[in-house]
Each structure stands twice: as C-alpha cells, then as structure tokens.
PDB file with one MODEL, atoms N, CA, C and O in Angstrom:
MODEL        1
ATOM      1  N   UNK A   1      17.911 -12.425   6.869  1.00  0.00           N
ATOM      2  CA  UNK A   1      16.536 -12.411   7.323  1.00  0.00           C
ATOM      3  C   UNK A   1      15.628 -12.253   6.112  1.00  0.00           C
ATOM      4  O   UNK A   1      15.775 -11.544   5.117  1.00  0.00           O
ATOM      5  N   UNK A   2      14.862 -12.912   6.374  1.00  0.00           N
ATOM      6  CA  UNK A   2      13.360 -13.347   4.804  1.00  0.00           C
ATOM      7  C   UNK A   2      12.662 -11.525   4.650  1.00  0.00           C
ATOM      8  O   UNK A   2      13.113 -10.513   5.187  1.00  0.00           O
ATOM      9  N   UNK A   3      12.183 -11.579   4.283  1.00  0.00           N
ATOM     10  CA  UNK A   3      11.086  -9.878   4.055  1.00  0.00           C
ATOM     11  C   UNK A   3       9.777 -10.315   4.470  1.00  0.00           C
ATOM     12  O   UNK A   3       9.369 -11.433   4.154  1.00  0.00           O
ATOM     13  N   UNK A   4       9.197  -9.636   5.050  1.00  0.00           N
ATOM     14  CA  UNK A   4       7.769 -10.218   5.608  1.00  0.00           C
ATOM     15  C   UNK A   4       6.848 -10.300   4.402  1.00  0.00           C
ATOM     16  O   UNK A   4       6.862  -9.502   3.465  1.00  0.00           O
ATOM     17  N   UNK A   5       5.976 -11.446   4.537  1.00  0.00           N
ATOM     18  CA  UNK A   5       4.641 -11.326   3.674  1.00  0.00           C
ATOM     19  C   UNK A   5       4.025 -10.429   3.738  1.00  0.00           C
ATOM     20  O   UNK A   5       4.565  -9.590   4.459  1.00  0.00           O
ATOM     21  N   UNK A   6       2.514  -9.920   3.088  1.00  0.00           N
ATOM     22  CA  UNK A   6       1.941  -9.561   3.141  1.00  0.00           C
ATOM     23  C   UNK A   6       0.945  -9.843   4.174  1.00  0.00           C
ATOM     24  O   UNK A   6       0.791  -8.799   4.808  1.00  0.00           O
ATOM     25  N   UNK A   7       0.388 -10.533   4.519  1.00  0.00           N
ATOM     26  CA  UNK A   7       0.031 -11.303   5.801  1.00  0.00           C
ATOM     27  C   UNK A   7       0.563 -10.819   7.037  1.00  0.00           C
ATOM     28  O   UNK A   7      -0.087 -10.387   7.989  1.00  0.00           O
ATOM     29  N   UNK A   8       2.082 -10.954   6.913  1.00  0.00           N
ATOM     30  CA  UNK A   8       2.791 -10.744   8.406  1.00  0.00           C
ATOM     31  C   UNK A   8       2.665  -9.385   8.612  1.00  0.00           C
ATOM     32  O   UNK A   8       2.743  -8.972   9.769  1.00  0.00           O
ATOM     33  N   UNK A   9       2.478  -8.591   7.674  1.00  0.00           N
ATOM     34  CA  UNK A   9       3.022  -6.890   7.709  1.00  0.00           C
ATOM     35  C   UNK A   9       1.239  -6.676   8.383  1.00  0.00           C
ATOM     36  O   UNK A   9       0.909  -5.873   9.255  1.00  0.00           O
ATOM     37  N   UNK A  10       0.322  -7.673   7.649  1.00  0.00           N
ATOM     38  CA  UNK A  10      -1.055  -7.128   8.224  1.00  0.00           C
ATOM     39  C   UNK A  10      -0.811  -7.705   9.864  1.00  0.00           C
ATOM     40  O   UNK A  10      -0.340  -6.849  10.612  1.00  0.00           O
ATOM     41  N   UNK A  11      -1.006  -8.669  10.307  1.00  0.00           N
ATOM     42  CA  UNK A  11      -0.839  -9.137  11.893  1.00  0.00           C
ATOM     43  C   UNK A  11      -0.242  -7.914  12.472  1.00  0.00           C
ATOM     44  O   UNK A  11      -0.831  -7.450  13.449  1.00  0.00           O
ATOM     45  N   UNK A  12       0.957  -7.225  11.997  1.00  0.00           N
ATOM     46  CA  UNK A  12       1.849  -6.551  13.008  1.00  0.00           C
ATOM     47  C   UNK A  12       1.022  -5.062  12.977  1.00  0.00           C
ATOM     48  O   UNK A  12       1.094  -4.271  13.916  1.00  0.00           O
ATOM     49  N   UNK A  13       0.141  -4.783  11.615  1.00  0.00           N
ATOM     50  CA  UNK A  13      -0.291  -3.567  11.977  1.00  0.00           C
ATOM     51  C   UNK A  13      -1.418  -3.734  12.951  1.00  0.00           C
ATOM     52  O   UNK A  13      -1.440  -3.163  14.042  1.00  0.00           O
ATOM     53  N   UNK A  14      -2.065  -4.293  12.647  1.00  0.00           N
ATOM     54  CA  UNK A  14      -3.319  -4.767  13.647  1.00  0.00           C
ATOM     55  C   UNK A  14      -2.858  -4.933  14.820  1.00  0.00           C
ATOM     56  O   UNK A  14      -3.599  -4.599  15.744  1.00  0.00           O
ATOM     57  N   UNK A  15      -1.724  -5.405  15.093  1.00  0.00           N
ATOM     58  CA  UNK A  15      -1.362  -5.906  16.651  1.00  0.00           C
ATOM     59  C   UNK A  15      -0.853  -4.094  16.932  1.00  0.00           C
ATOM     60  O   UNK A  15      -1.368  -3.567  17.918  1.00  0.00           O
ATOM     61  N   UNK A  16      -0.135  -3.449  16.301  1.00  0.00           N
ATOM     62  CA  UNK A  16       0.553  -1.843  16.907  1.00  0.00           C
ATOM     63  C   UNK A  16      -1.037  -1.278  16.761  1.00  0.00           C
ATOM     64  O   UNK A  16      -1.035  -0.096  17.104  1.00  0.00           O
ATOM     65  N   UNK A  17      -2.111  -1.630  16.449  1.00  0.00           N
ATOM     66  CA  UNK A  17      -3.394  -0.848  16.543  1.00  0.00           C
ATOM     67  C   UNK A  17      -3.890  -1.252  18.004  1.00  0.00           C
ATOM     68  O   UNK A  17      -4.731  -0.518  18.522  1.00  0.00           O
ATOM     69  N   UNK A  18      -3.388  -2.469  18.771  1.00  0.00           N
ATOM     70  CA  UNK A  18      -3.894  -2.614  20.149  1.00  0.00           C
ATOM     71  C   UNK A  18      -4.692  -4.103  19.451  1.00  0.00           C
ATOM     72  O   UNK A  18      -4.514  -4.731  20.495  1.00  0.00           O
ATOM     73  N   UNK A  19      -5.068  -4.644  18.976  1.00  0.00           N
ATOM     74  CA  UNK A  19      -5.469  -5.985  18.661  1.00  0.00           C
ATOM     75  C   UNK A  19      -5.275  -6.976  19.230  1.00  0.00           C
ATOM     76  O   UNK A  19      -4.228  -6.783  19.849  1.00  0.00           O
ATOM     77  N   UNK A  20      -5.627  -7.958  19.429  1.00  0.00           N
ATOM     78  CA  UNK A  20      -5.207  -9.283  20.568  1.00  0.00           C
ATOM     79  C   UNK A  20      -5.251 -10.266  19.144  1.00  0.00           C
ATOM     80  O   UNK A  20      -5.625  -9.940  18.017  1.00  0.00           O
ATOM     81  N   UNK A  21      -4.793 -11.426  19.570  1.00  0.00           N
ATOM     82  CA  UNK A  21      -4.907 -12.580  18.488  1.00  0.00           C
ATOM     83  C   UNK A  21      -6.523 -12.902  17.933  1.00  0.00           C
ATOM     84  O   UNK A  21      -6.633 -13.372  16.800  1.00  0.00           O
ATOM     85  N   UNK A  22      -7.819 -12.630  18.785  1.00  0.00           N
ATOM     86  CA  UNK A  22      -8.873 -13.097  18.668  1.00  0.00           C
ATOM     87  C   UNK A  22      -9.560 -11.756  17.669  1.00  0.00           C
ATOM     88  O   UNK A  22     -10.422 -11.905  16.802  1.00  0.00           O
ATOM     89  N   UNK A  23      -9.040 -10.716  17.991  1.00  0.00           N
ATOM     90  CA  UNK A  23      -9.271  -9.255  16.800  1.00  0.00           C
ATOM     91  C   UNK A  23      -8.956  -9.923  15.634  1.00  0.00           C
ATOM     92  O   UNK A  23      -9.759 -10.327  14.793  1.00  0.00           O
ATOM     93  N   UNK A  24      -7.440 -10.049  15.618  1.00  0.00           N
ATOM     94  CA  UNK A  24      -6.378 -10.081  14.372  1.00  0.00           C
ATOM     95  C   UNK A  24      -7.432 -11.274  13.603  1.00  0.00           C
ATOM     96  O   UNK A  24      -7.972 -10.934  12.550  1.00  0.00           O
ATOM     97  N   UNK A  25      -7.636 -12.339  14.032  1.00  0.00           N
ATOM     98  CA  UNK A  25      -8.028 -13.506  13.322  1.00  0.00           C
ATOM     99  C   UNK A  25      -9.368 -12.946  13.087  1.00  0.00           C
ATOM    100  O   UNK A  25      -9.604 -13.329  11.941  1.00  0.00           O
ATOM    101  N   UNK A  26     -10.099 -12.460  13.371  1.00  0.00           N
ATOM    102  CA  UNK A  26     -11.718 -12.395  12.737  1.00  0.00           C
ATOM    103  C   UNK A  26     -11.118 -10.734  11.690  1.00  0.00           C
ATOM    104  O   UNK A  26     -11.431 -10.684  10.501  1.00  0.00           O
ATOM    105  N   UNK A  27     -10.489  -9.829  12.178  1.00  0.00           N
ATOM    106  CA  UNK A  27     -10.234  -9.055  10.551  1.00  0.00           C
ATOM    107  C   UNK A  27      -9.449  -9.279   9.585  1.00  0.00           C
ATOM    108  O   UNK A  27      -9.093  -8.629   8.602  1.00  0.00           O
ATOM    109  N   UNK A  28      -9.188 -10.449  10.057  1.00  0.00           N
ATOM    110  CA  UNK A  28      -8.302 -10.889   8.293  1.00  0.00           C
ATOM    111  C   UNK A  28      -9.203 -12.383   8.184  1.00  0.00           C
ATOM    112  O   UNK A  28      -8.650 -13.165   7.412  1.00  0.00           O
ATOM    113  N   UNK A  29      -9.962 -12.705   8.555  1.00  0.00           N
ATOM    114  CA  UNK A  29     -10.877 -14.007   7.910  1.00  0.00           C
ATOM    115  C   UNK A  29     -10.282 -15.353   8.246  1.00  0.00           C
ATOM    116  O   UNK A  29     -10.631 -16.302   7.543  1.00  0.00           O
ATOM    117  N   UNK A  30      -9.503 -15.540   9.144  1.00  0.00           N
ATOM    118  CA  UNK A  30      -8.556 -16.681   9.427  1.00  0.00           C
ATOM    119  C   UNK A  30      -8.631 -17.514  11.062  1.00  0.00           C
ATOM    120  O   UNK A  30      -9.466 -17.075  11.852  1.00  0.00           O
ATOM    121  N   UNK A  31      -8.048 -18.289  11.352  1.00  0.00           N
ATOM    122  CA  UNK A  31      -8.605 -19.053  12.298  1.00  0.00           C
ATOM    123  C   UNK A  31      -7.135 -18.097  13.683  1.00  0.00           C
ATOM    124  O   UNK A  31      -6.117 -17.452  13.434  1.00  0.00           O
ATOM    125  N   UNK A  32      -7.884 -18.553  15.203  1.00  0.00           N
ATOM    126  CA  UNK A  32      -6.805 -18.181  16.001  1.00  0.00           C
ATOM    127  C   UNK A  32      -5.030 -18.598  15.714  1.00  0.00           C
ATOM    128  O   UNK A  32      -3.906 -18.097  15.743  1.00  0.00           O
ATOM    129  N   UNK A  33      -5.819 -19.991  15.408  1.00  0.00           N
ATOM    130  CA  UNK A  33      -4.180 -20.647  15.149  1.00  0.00           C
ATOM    131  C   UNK A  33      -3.494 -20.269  13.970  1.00  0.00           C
ATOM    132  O   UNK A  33      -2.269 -20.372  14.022  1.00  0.00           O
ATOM    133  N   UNK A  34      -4.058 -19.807  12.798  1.00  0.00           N
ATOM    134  CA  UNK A  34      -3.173 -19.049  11.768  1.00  0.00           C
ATOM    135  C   UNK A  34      -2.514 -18.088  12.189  1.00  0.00           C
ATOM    136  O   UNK A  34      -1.436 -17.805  11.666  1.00  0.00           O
ATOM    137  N   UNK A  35      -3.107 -17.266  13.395  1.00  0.00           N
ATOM    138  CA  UNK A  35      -2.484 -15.993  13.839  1.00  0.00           C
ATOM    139  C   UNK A  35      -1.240 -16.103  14.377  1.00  0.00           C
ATOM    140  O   UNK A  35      -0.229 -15.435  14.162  1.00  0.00           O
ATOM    141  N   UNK A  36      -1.462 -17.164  15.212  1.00  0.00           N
ATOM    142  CA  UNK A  36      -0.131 -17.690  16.021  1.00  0.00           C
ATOM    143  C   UNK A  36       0.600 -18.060  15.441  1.00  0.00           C
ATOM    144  O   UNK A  36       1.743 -17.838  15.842  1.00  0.00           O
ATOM    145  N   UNK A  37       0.435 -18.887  14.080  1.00  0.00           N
ATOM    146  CA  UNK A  37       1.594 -19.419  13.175  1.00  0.00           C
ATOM    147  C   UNK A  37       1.979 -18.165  13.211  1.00  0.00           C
ATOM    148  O   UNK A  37       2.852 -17.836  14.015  1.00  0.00           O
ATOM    149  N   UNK A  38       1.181 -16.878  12.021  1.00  0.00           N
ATOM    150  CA  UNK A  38       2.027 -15.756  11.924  1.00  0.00           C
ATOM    151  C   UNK A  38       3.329 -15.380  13.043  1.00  0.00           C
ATOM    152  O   UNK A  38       4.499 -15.118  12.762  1.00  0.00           O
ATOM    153  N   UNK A  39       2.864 -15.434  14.003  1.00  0.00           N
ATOM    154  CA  UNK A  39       3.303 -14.586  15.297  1.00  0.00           C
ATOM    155  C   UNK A  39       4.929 -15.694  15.224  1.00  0.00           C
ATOM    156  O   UNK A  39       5.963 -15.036  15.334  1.00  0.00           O
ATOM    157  N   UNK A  40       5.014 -16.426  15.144  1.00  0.00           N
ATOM    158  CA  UNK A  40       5.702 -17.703  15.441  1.00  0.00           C
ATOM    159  C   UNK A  40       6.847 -17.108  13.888  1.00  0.00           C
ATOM    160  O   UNK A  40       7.955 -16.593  14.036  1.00  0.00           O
ATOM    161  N   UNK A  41       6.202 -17.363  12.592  1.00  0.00           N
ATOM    162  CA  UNK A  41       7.142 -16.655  11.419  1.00  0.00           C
ATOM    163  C   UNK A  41       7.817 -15.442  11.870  1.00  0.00           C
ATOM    164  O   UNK A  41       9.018 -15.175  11.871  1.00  0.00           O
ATOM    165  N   UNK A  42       6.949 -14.854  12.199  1.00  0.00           N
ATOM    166  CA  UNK A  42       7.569 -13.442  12.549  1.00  0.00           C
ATOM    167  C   UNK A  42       8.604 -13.386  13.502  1.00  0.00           C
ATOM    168  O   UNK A  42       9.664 -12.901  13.104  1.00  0.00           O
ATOM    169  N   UNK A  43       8.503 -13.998  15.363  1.00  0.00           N
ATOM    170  CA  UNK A  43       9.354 -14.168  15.666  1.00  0.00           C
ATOM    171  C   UNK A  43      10.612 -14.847  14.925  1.00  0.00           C
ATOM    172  O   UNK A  43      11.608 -14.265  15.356  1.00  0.00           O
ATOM    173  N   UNK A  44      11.087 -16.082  13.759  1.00  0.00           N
ATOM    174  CA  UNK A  44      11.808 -16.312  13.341  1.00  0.00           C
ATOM    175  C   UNK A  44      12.616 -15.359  12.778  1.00  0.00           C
ATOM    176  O   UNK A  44      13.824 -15.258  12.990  1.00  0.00           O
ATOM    177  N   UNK A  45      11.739 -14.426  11.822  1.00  0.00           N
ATOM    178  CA  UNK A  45      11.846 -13.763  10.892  1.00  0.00           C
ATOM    179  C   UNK A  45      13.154 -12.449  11.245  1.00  0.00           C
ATOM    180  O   UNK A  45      14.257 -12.067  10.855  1.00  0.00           O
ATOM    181  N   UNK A  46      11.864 -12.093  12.460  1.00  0.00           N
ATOM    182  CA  UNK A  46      12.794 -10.759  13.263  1.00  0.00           C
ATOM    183  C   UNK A  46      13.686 -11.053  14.460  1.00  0.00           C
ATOM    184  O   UNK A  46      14.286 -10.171  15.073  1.00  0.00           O
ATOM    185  N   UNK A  47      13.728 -12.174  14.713  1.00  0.00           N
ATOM    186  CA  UNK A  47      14.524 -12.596  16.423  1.00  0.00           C
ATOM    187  C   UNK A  47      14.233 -11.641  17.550  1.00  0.00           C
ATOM    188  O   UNK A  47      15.042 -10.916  18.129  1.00  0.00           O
ATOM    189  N   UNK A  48      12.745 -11.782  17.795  1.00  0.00           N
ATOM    190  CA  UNK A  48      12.145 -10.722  18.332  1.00  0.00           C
ATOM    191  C   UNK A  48      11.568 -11.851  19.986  1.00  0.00           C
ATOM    192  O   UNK A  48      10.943 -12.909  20.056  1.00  0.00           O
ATOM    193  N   UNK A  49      12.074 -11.089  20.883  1.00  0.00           N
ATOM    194  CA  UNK A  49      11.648 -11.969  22.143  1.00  0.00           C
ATOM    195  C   UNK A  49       9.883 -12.124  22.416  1.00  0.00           C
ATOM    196  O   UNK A  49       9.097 -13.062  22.556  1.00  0.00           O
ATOM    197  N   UNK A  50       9.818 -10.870  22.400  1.00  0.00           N
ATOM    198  CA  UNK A  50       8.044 -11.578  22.348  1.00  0.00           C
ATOM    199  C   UNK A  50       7.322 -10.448  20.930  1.00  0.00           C
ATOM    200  O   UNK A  50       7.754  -9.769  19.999  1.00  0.00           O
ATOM    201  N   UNK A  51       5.958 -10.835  21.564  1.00  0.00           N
ATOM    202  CA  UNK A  51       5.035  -9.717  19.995  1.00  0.00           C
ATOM    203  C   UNK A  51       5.249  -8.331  20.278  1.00  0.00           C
ATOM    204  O   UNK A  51       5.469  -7.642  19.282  1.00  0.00           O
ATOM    205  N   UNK A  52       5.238  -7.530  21.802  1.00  0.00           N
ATOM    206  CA  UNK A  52       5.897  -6.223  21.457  1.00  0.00           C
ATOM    207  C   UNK A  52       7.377  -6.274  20.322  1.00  0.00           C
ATOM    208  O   UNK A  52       7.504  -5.747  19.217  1.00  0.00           O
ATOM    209  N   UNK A  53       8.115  -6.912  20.917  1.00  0.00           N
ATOM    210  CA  UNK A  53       9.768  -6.487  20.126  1.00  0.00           C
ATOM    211  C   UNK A  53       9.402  -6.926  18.451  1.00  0.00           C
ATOM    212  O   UNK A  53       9.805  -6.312  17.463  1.00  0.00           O
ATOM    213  N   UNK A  54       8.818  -7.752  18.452  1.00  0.00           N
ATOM    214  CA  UNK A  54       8.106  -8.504  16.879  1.00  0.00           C
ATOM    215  C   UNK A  54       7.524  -7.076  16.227  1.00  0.00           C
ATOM    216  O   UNK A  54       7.852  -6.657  15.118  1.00  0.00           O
ATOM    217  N   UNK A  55       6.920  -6.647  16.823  1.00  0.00           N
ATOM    218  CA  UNK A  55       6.190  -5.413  16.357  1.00  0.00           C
ATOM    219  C   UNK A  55       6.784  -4.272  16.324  1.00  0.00           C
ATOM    220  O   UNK A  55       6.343  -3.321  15.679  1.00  0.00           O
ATOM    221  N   UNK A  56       7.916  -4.238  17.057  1.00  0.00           N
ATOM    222  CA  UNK A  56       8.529  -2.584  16.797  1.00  0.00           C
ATOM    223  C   UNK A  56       9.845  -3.050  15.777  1.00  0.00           C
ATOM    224  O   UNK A  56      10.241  -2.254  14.926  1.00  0.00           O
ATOM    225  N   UNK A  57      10.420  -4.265  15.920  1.00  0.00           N
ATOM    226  CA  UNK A  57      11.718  -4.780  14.656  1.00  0.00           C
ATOM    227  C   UNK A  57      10.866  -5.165  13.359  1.00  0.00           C
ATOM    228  O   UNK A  57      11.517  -5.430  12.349  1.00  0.00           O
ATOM    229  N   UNK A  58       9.432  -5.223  13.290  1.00  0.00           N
ATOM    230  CA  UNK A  58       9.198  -5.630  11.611  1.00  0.00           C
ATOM    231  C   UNK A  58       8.485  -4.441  11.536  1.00  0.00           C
ATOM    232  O   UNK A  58       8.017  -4.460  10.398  1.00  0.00           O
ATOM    233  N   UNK A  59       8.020  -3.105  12.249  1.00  0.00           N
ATOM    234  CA  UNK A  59       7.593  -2.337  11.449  1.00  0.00           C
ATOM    235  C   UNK A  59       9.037  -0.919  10.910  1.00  0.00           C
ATOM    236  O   UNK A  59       8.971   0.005  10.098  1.00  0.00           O
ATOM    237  N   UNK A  60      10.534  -1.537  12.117  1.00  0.00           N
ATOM    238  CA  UNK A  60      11.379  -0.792  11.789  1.00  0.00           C
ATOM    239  C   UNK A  60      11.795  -1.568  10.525  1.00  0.00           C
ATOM    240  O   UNK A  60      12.029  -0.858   9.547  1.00  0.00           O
ATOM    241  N   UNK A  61      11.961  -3.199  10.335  1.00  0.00           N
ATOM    242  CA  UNK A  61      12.181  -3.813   8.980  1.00  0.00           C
ATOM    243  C   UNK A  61      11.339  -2.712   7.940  1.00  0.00           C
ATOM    244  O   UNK A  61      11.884  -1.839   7.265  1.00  0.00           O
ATOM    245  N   UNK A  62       9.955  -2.982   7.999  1.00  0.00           N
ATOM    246  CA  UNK A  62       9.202  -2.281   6.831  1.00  0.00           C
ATOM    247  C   UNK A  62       9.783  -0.729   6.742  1.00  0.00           C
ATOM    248  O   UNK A  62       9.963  -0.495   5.547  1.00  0.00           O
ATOM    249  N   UNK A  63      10.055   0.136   7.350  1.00  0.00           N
ATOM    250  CA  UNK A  63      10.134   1.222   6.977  1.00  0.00           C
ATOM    251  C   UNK A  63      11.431   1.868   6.258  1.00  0.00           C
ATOM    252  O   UNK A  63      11.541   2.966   5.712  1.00  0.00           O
ATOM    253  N   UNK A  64      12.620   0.566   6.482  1.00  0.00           N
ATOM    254  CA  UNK A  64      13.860   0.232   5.986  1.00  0.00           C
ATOM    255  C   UNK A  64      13.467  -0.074   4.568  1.00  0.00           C
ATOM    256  O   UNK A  64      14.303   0.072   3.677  1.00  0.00           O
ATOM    257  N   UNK A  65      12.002  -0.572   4.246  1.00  0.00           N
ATOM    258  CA  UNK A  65      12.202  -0.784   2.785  1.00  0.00           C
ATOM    259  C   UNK A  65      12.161  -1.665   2.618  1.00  0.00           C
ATOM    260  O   UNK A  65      12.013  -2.026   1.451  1.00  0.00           O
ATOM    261  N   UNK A  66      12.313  -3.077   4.159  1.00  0.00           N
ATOM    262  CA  UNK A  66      12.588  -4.465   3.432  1.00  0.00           C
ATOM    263  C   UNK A  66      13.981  -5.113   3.629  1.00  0.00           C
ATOM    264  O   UNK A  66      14.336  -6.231   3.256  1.00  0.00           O
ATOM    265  N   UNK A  67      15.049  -3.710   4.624  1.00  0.00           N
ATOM    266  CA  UNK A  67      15.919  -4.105   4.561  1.00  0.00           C
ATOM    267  C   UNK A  67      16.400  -4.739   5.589  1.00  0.00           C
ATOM    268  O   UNK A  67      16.156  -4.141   6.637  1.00  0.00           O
ATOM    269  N   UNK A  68      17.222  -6.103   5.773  1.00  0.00           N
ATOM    270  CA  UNK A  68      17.463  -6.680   7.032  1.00  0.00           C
ATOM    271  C   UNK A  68      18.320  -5.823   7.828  1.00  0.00           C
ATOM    272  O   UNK A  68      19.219  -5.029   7.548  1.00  0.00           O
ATOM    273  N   UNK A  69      17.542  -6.386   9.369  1.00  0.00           N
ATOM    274  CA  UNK A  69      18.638  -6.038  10.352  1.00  0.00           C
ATOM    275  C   UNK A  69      19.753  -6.653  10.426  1.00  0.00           C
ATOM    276  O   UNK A  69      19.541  -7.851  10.244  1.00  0.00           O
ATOM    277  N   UNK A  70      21.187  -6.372  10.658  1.00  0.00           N
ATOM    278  CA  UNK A  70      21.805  -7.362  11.195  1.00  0.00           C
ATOM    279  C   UNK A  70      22.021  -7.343  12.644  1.00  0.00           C
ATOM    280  O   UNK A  70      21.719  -6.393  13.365  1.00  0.00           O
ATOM    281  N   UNK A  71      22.564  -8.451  13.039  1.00  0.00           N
ATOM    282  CA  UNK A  71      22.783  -8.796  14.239  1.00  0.00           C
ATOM    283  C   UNK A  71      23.011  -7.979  15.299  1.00  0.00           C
ATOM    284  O   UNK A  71      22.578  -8.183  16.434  1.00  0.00           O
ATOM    285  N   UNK A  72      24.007  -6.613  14.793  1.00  0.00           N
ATOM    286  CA  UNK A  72      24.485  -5.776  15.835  1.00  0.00           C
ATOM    287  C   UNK A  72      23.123  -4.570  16.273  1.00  0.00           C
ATOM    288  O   UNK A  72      22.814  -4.115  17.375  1.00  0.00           O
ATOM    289  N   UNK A  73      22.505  -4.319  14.849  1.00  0.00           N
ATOM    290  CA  UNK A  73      21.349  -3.818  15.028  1.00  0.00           C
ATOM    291  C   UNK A  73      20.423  -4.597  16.061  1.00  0.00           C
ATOM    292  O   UNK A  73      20.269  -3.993  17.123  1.00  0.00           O
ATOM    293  N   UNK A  74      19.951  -5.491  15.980  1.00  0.00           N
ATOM    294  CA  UNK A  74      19.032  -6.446  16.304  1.00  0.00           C
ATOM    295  C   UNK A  74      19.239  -6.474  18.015  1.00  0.00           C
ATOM    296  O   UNK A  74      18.332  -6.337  18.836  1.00  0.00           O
ATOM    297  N   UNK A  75      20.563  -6.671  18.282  1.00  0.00           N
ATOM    298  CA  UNK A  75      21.319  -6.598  19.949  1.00  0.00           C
ATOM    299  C   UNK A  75      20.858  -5.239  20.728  1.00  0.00           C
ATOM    300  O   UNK A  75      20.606  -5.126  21.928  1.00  0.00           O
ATOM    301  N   UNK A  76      20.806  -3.916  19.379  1.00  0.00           N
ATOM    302  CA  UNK A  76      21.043  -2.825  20.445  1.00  0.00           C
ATOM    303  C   UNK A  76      19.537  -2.295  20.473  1.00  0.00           C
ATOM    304  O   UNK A  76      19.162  -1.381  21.208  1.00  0.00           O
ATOM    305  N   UNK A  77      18.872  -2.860  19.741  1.00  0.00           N
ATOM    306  CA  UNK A  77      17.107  -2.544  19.615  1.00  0.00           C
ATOM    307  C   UNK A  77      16.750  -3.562  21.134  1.00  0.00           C
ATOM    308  O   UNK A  77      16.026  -3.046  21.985  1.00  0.00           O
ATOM    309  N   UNK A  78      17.207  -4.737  21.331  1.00  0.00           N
ATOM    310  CA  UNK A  78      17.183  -5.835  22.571  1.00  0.00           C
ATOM    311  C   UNK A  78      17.165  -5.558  23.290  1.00  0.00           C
ATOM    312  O   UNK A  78      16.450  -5.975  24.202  1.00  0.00           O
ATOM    313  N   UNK A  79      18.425  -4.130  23.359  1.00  0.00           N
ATOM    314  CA  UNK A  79      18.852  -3.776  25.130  1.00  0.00           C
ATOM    315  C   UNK A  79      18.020  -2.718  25.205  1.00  0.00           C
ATOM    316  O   UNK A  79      17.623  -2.501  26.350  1.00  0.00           O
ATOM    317  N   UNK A  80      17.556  -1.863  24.230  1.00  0.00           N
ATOM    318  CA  UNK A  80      16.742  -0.228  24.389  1.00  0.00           C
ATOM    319  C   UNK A  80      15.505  -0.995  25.056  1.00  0.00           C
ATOM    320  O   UNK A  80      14.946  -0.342  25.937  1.00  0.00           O
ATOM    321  N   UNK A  81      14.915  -2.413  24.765  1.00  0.00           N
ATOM    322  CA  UNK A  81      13.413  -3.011  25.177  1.00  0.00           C
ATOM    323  C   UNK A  81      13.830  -2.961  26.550  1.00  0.00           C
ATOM    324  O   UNK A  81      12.844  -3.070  27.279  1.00  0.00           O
ATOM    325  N   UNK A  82      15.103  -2.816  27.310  1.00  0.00           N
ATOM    326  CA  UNK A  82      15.076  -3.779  28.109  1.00  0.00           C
ATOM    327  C   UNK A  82      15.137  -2.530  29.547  1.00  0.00           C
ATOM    328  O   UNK A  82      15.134  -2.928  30.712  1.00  0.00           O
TER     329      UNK A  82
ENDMDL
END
C-alpha cells in the first residue's frame, strides 16, 4: 500500500472534523471533483468500503507512521465496521 499524500491526509482530517465534500473543496482551494478524485485514491490506497472506513484505516495508517496495513489487519478492522 502507497503512503498518503499530503493532500489525502488533509481530505481525511477535514472529513473526521464532520466536513462533506462541498466543505473539504472550498478549505483546501480545489474544485468538488478533486475531492472525489481524493476520496477515490484513498479508497485504493486503504481498501476502505466507503469514506467512514477510508477515514478510520488512513488515520490508523498515519498514526502507524506510514506503515502499511496488511491484509489480515485490513479484514479484522472490516468486520469491527461491521
């Protein structure tokens, strides 16, 4: 798994602040549809089913340091959402 940009790490804090896509895009200076690309990397990034799980697997990525999940991790974070 890639390490998030700088970019992606901003979307996900803004989004765990309660943000919608139309927030996120006017405080970082960017259009709706950049946001969604983000959202779209990120799901790749983290194999995250929607933007909650996106948001709780890349801010557990960031606090790892950067370090990937693997797979078995990734499964049992899946079932705790569920």
């Amino acid at each position: 798994m890639h390490c998030l940009s700088d970019r992606e790490r901003q979307v996900v804090e803004l989004a765990a602040q309660g943000l919608g896509d139309k927030q996120i895009a006017k405080a970082l200076r960017v259009s709706s549809w950049t946001v969604r690309t983000y959202w779209d990397r990120l799901r790749e990034k983290t194999g995250g089913l929607n933007r909650l799980h996106v948001v709780v697997l890349a801010l557990d990525l960031d606090e790892s340091h950067a370090r990937p999940i693997d797979a078995d991790q990734r499964e049992r974070k899946q079932a705790d959402l569920r």
